[in-house]
C-alpha positions as CSV (number, residue, x, y, z in Angstrom):
1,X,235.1,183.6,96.8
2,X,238.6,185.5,97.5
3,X,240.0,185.5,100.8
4,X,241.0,188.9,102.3
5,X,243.1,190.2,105.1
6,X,241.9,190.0,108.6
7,X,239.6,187.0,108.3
8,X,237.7,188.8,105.5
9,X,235.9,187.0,102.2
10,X,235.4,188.7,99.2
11,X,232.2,187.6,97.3
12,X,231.8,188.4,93.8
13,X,229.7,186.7,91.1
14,X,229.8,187.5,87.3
15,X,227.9,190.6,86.3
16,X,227.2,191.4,90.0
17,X,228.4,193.9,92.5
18,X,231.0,192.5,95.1
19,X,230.4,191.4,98.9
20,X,232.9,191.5,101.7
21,X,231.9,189.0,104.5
22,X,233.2,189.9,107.5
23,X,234.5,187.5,110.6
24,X,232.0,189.0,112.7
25,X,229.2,187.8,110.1
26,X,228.7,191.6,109.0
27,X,228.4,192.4,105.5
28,X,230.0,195.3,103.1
29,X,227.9,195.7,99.9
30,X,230.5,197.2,97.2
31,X,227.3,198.9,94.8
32,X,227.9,200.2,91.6
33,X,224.8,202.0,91.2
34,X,221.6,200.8,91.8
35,X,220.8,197.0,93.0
36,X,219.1,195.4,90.5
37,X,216.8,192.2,91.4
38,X,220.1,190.0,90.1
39,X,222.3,191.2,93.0
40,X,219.5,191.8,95.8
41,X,218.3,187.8,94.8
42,X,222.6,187.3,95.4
43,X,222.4,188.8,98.5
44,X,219.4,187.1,99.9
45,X,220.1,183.3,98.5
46,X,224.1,183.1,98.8
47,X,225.5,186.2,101.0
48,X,222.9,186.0,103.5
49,X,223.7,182.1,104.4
50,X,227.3,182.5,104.6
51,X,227.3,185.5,107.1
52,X,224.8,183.4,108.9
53,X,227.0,180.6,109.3
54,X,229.8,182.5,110.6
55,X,227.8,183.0,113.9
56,X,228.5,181.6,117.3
57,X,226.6,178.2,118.1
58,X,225.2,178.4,114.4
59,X,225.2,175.7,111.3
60,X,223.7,176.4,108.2
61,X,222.2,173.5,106.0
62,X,221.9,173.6,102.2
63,X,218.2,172.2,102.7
64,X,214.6,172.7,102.4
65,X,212.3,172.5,105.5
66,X,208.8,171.1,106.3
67,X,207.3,171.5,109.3
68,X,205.3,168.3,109.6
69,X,202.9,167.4,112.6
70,X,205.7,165.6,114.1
71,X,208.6,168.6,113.7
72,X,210.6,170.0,111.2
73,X,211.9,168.1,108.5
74,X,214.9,168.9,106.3
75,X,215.3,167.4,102.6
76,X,219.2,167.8,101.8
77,X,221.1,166.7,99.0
78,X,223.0,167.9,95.7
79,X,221.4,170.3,93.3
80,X,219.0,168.2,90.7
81,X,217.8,165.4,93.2
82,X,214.5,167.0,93.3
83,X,214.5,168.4,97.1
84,X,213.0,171.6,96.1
85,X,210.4,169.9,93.9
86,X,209.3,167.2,96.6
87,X,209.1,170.4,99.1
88,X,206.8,172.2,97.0
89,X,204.6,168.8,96.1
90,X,204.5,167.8,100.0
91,X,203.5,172.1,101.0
92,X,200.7,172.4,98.2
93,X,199.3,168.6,98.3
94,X,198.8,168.2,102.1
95,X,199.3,171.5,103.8
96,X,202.7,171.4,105.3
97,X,204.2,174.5,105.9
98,X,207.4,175.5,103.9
99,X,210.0,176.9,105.8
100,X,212.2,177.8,102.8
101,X,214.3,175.4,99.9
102,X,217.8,176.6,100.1
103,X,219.4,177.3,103.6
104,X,218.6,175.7,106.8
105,X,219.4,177.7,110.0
106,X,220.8,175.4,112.2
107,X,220.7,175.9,116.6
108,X,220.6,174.0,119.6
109,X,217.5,175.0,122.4
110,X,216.0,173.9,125.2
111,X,212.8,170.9,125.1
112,X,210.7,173.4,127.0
113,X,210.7,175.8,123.8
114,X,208.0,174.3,121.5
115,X,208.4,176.5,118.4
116,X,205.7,177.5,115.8
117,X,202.8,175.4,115.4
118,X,203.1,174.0,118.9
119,X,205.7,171.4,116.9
120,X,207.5,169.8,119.7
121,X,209.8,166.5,119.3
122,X,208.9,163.4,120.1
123,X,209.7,162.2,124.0
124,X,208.6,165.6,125.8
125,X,210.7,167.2,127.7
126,X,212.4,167.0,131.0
127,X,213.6,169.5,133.1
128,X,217.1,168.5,133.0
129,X,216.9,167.7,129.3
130,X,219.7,168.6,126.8
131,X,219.6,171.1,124.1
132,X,218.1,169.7,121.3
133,X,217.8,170.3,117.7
134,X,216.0,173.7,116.2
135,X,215.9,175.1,112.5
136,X,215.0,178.5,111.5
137,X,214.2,179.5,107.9
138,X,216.8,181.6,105.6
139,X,213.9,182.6,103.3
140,X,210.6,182.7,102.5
141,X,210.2,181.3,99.1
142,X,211.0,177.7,97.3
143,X,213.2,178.0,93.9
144,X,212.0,175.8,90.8
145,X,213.0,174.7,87.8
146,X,210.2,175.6,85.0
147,X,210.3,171.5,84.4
148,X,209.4,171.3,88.3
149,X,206.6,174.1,88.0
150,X,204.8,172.6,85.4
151,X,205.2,168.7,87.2
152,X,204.1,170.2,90.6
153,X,200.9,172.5,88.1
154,X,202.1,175.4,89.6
155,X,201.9,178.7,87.7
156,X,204.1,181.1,86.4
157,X,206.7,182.5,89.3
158,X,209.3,185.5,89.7
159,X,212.3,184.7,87.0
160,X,215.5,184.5,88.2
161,X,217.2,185.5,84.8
162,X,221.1,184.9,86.5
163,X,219.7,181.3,86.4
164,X,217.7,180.4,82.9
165,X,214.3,178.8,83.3
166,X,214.3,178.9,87.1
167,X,211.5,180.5,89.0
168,X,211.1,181.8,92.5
169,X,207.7,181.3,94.3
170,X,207.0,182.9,97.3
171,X,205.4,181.0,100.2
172,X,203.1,182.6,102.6
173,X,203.1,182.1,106.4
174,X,204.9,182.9,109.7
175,X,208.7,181.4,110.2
176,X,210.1,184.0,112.7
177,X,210.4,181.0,115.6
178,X,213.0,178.3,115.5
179,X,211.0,174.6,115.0
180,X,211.9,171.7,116.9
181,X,213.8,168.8,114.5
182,X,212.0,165.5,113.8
183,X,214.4,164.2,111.0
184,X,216.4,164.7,108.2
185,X,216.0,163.1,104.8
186,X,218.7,163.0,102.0
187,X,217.2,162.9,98.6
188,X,219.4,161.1,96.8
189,X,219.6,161.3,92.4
190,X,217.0,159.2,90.9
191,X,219.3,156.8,89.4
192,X,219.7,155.4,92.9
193,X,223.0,155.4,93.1
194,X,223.9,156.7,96.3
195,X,221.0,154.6,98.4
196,X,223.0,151.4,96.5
197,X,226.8,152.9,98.0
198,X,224.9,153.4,101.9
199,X,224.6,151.1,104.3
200,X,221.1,150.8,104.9
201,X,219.0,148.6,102.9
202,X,217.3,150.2,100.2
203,X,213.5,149.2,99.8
204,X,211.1,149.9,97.0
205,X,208.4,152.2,97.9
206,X,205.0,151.2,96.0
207,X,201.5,152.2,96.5
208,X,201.2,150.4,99.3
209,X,197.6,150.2,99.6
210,X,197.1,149.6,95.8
211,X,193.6,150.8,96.6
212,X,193.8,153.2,94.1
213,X,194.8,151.2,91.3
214,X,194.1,148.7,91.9
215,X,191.7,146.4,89.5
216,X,188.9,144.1,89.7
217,X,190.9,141.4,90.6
218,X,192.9,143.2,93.4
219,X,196.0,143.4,91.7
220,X,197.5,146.8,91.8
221,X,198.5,148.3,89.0
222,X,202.3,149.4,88.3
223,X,203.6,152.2,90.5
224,X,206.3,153.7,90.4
225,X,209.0,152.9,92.8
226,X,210.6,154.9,95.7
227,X,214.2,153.9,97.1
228,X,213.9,154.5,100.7
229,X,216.7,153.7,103.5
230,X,217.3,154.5,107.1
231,X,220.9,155.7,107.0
232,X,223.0,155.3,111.3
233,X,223.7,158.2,112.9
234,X,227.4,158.2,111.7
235,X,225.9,158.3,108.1
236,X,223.4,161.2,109.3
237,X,226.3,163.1,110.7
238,X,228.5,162.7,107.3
239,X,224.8,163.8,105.6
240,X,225.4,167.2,107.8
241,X,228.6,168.0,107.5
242,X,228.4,167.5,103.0
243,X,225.5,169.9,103.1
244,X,226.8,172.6,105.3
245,X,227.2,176.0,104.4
246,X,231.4,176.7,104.6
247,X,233.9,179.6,104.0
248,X,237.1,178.7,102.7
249,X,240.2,178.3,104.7
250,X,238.5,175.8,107.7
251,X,241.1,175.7,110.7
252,X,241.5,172.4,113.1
253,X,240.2,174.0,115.7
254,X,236.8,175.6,113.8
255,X,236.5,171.2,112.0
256,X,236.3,170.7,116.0
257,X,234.0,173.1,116.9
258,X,231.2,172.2,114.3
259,X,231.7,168.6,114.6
260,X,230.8,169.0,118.7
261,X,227.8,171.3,117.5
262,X,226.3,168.5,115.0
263,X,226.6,165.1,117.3
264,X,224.8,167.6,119.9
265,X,222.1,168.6,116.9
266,X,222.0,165.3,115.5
267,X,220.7,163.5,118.7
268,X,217.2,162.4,118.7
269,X,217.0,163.2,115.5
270,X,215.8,160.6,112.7
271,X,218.1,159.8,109.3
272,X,216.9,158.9,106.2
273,X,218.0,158.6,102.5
274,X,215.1,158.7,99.5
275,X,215.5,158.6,95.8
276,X,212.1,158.8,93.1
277,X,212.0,159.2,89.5
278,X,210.9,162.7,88.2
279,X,207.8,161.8,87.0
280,X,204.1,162.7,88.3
281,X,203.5,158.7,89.6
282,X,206.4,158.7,91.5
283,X,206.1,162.3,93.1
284,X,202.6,160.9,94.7
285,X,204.6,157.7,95.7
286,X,207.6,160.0,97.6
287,X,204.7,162.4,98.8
288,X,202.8,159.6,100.5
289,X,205.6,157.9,102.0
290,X,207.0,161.1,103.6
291,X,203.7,161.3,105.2
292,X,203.7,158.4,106.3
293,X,207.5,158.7,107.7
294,X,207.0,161.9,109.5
295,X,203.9,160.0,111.6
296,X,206.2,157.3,112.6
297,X,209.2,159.6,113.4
C-alpha cells in the first residue's frame, strides 16, 4: 500500500491491476484489460474491507462470523490458527449460519433492531437502551486451506491460484441484515502459547461427557484437549483493536475515534480465547465446546 496525495491509498498487489482507495471509501480500479478472477477475488477479499473501514461509525474485523442461537459470534485471530476451519466445522456439523471468514463489518444499533434470524442479545432491550453491538458480513464464502478441506470432508472448491492450495467455498443463505453480537472468541495457535501469556486461566477442554468413548468400565478414553480462557474486557478490547482492518498513516485524533467506537461495541459483549490441535478429535472437542459456550453466553 502507497500513500497518495489528498488522503488517497494506492493498492497494488504483484501481477494485479492497481486500486486507489479514496478518503471518502470510493474506489478507482486502474484495469489493464480485462479482470481476471485474480484481481476481481483482490477486489472483493482486500479492497472491499479497507474502503469499508474508512466509513463513518464503521470497524472492520479480520474475523469469521457465526450466527449462533444466542447472536453472532466472531472467531479472530492470526492467519493459521484455524478460525476459518473451526467456522466451516461449526456451519456444516450443527447448522450455524456462516456469515463470511475474512472481514467482519463492525456497527453500533439500537436493542429494538433484532437482526436476521430473530437473533437478539441476551438481556432484551429497553427503551432507553444504548447502542449495542451489530456485525454485517463482507462476503459470502469461507476460504480453506486444501489441508482444512479434506479435515472438515469437504469437496473440491473454487482455486484461488494467487494463493497455492487454497480454495474458496461459497456458502448459501441471506446476510443483508446486521446480527446482534453475543461474543467474540480469539483462536489462538495450537501450540498454546498465547492462552499461557493471557490473563485468564487456561483450562483443558475434554469430552466432557466421555459418553462416547467411553468404556466398559466408565473411563473415557483419551480426547484431545481444548485450551479455553475467558479473557477481561481490557483483553477483549486489545483482541479488537489487533484484528482491525487499518490504512496506514493513523492520526491521534482517528486512534481516538475508534477507540470510543470499540469500548461502545464491546459492551455486553462476551471475550474469549480458544486454542485446539489440528486434528479431526480435537475439531469435535472445539466444535462441542463452542456450542456449549454460545448457550451460556
Amino acid at each position: 500500500m502507497r500513500v497518495a496525495d489528498g488522503g488517497r491509498h494506492v493498492l497494488a498487489a504483484d501481477g494485479l491491476s492497481a486500486f486507489t482507495l479514496r478518503a471518502d471509501g470510493t474506489v478507482d480500479w486502474h484495469l489493464c484489460g480485462e479482470p481476471h478472477t485474480a484481481e476481481t477475488d483482490y477486489l472483493v477479499a482486500t479492497v472491499v474491507p479497507w474502503a469499508l473501514a474508512r466509513r463513518p461509525d464503521t470497524e472492520v474485523l479480520h474475523a469469521a462470523t457465526l450466527v449462533s442461537p444466542a447472536g453472532a459470534l466472531l472467531l479472530c485471530g492470526p492467519s493459521g490458527a484455524g478460525k476459518s476451519t473451526l467456522a466451516a466445522a461449526l456451519h456444516h456439523r450443527i447448522g450455524w449460519p456462516l456469515l463470511g471468514d475474512d472481514s467482519a463489518v463492525l456497527r453500533l444499533a439500537d436493542d429494538e433492531d433484532p437482526g436476521p434470524l430473530g437473533a437478539r442479545p441476551s438481556g432484551g432491550a429497553s427503551q432507553h437502551s444504548p447502542r449495542r453491538a451489530r456485525v454485517l458480513s463482507c462476503s459470502r464464502e469461507v476460504r480453506l486451506w486444501d489441508e482444512s478441506s479434506r479435515l472438515l470432508g469437504l469437496g473440491a472448491g473454487i482455486p484461488l491460484p494467487h494463493y497455492g492450495a487454497k480454495s474458496r467455498h461459497v456458502v448459501a443463505g441471506n446476510a443483508d441484515r446486521p446480527v446482534p453480537v453475543a461474543a467474540v472468541v480469539r483462536i489462538d495457535p495450537p501450540d498454546g502459547s498465547r492462552a499461557r501469556a493471557g490473563a485468564g486461566t487456561p483450562v483443558d477442554m475434554t469430552d466432557a461427557a466421555g459418553a462416547a468413548g467411553a468404556g466398559e468400565d466408565g473411563a473415557s478414553a483419551p480426547s484431545s484437549p481444548v485450551a479455553v480462557a475467558p479473557l477481561r474486557p481490557a483483553e477483549g478490547l486489545l483482541v479488537l483493536r489487533a484484528g482491525l482492518v487499518r490504512t496506514s498513516g493513523m492520526t491521534v485524533g482517528r486512534a481516538a475515534v475508534e477507540f470510543r467506537f470499540l469500548t461502545q461495541w464491546a459492551q455486553g459483549v462476551t471475550f474469549a480465547s480458544l486454542a485446539y490441535q489440528h486434528t479431526p478429535a480435537a475439531l469435535d472437542d472445539a466444535v462441542r465446546f463452542m456450542a456449549a459456550f454460545a448457550a451460556a453466553a
